[in-house]
C-alpha positions in Angstrom: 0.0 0.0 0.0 1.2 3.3 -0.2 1.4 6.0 2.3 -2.2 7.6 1.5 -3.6 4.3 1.1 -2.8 3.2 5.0 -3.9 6.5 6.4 -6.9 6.4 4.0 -7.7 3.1 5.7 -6.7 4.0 9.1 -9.1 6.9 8.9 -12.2 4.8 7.9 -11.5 2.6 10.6 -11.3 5.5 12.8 -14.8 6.7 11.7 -15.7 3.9 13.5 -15.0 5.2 16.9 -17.6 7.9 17.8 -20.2 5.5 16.6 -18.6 2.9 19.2 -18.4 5.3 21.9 -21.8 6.7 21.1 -23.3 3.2 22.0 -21.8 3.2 25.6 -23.2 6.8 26.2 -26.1 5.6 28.8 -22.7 3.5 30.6 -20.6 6.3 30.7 -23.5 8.9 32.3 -24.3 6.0 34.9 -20.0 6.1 35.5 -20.4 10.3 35.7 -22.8 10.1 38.1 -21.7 7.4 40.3 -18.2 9.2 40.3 -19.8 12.7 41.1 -21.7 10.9 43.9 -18.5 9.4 45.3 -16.4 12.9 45.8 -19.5 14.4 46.9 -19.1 11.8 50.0 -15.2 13.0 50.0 -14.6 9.8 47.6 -11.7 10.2 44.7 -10.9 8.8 41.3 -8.7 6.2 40.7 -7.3 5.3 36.9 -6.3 1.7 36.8 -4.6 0.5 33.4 -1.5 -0.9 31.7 0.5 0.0 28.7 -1.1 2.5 26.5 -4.3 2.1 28.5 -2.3 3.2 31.6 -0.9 5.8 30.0 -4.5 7.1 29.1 -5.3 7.2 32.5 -1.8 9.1 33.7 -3.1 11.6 31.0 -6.7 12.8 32.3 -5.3 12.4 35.7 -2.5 15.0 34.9 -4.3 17.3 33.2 -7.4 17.2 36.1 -5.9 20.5 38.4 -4.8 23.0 35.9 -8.0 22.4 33.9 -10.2 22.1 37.1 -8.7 23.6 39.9 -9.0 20.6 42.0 -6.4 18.7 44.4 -3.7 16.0 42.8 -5.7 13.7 45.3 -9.3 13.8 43.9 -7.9 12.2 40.4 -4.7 9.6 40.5 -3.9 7.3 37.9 -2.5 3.7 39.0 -0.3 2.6 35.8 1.1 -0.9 36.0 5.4 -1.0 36.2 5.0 2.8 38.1 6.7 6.1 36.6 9.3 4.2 34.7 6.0 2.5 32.6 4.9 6.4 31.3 7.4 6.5 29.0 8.5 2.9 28.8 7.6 -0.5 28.7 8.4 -2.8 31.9 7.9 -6.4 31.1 5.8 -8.0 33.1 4.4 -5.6 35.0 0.5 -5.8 34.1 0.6 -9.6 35.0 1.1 -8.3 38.8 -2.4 -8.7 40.3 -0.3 -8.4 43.8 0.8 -5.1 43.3 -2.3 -3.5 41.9 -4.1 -4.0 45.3 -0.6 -2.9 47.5 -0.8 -0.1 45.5 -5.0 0.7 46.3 -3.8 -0.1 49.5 -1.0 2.2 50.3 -4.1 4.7 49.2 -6.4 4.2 51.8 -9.0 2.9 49.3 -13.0 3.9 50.4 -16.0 2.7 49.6 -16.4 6.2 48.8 -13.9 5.8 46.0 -14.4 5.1 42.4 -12.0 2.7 40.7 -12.2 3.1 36.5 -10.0 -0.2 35.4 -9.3 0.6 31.5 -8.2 -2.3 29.2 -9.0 -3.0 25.8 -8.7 -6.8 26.2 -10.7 -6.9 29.3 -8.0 -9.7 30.4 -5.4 -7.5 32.1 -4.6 -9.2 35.4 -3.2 -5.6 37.0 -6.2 -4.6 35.8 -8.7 -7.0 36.9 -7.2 -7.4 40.4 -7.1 -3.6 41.4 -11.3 -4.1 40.0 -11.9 -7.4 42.2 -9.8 -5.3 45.2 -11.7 -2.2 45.1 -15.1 -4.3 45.2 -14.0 -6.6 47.9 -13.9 -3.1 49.8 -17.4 -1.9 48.6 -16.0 0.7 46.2 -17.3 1.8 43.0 -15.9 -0.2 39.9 -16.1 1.3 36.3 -14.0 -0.7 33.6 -13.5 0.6 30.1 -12.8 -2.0 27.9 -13.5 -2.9 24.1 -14.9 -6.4 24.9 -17.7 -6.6 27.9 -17.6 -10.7 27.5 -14.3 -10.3 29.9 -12.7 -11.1 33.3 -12.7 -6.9 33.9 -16.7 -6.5 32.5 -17.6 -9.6 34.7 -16.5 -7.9 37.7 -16.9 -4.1 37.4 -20.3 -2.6 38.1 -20.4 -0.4 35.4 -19.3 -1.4 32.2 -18.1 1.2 29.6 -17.7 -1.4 26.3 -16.6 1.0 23.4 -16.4 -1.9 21.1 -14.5 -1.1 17.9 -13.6 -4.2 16.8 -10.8 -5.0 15.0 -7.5 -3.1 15.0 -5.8 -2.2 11.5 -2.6 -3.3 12.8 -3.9 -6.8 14.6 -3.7 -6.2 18.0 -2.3 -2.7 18.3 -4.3 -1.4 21.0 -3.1 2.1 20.7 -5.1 2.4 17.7 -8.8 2.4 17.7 -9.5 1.1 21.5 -6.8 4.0 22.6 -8.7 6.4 20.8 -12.0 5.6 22.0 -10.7 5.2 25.9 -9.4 9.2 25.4 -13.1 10.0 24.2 -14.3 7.8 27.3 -11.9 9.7 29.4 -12.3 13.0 28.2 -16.4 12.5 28.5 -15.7 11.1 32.6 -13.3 13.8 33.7 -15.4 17.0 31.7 -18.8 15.8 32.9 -17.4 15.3 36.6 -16.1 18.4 36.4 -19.4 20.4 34.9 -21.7 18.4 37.4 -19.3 19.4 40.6 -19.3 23.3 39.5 -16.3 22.9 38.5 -17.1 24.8 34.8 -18.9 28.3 35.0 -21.3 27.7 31.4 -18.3 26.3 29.3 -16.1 28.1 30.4 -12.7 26.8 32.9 -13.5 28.7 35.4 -11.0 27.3 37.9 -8.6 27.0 35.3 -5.1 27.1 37.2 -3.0 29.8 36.3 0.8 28.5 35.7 1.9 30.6 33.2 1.3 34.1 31.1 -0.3 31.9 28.4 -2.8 31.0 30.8 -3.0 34.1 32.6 -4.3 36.2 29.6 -7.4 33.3 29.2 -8.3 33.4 32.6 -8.7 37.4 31.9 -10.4 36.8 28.5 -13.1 33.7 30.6 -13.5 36.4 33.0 -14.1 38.6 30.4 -17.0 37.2 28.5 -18.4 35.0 31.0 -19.2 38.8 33.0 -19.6 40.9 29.9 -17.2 43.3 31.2 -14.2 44.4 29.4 -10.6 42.8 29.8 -8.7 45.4 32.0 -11.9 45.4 34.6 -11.7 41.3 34.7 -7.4 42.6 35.4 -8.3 44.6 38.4 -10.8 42.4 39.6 -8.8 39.3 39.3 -5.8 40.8 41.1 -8.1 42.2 43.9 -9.6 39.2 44.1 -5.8 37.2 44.6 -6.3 35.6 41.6 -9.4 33.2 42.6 -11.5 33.4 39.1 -14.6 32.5 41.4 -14.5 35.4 43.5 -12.9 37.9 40.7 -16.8 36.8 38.2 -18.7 37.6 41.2 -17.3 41.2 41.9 -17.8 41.9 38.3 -21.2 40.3 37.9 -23.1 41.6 41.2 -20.7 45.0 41.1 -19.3 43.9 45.1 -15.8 44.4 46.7 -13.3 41.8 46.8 -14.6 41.1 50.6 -18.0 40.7 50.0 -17.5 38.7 47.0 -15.3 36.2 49.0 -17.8 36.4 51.8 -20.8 35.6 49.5 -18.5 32.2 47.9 -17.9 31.3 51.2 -21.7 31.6 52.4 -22.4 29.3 49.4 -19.6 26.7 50.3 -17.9 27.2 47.1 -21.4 26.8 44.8 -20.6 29.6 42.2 -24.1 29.7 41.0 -25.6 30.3 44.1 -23.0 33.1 45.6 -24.0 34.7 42.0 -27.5 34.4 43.0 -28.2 33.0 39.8 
């Protein structure tokens, strides 16, 4: 084939995801609101995988508090082989059943916890024993997989079966299953996110601010989401000590930096309500 002809095939087959993903829609709300449900109690999020699926997890995980503004603790990713497996293989490592639950338990695991095992095969022993671990303990178990006839859909509550079927390079999970895991992934971690208040409209309202890159968005969310101009979200943001919650309610109910702190407070952090909205 030549080099059009493989991408040309490799981007029908990939056609094939959204329609995959879009059948496990009614899974993955059930997963959103079980896993808002959890942190409500004071639960967290725990990733499980191996290999590329691992690595999928690691991702969201990572890119949870600068998007969201939450702790490193409410979303950790578990990947089998450790640090050194992010960016490398180690051999063995997702046959380990042992040291997915030490590692679940050197966490303190809850039943107010949700545990997402991800695994295109379904069959991944660090995988499937951090799944059987967290229920033994009464937590929440979520698997993404591509095959729900598996050892990891057996055991999790809620199964997340993006089935995409074949892979163009036979058994390449990277490929199609990867792709539909980030969508999965992307869908869990957003709609979290939204549901918890996390998101003022669509907007990153909590977005972290690490950088001058990211500093001029959080003026420009400010910006539109109050309808006031970009220098007034500036002074209100710097009076404010840089918390976008309190800076959008100074500019949307007109109120000092004090009594806009005072009103999130009153509202335990629910941005809608200390906007009276």
């Amino acid at each position: 084939m030549t080099a059009r002809e493989i991408v040309e095939l490799m981007n029908r087959e990939d056609r094939k995801v959204t329609i995959a993903v879009g059948r496990a829609i009614p899974a993955i709300a059930r997963a959103v609101d079980a896993i808002v449900a959890g942190i409500r109690k004071g639960g967290r999020l725990f990733y499980v995988g191996a290999g590329s699926s691992g690595r999928m997890g690691v991702l969201d995980a990572a890119e949870s508090p600068p998007t969201f503004g939450t702790s490193p603790k409410l979303v950790q990713a578990l990947i089998a082989g450790g640090r050194r497996a992010v960016t490398g293989a180690v051999e063995g490592a997702e046959d380990s059943v042992r040291n997915a639950e030490r590692e679940l338990r050197e966490r303190k695991l809850t039943r107010n916890d949700v545990v997402v095992g991800i695994t295109a095969s379904g069959t991944t022993p660090y995988v499937v024993g951090a799944l059987k671990y967290a229920r033994r303990h009464r937590a929440t178990t979520v698997t993404i997989t591509s095959n729900r006839h598996t050892p990891a859909g057996r055991v999790a509550k809620i199964v997340i079966a993006a089935e995409v079927g074949p892979e163009v390079l036979t058994g390449s999970t990277r490929l199609k299953a990867g792709t539909a895991q980030k969508m999965v992934l992307n869908m869990l971690s957003t709609a979290v996110m939204v549901r918890l208040g996390h998101v003022y409209e669509n907007l990153m309202i909590d977005v972290v601010q690490t950088n001058e890159k990211v500093a001029k968005r959080a003026l420009r969310i400010l910006a539109e989401a109050s309808g006031k101009s970009v220098s007034a979200a500036e002074h209100a943001l710097r009076a404010a000590g840089h918390n976008m919650r309190v800076a959008l309610v100074m500019l949307k109910r007109e109120v000092g930096a004090r009594e806009a702190k005072s009103r999130v407070a009153e509202a335990g952090g629910d941005l809608r309500k200390a906007l009276r909205e």
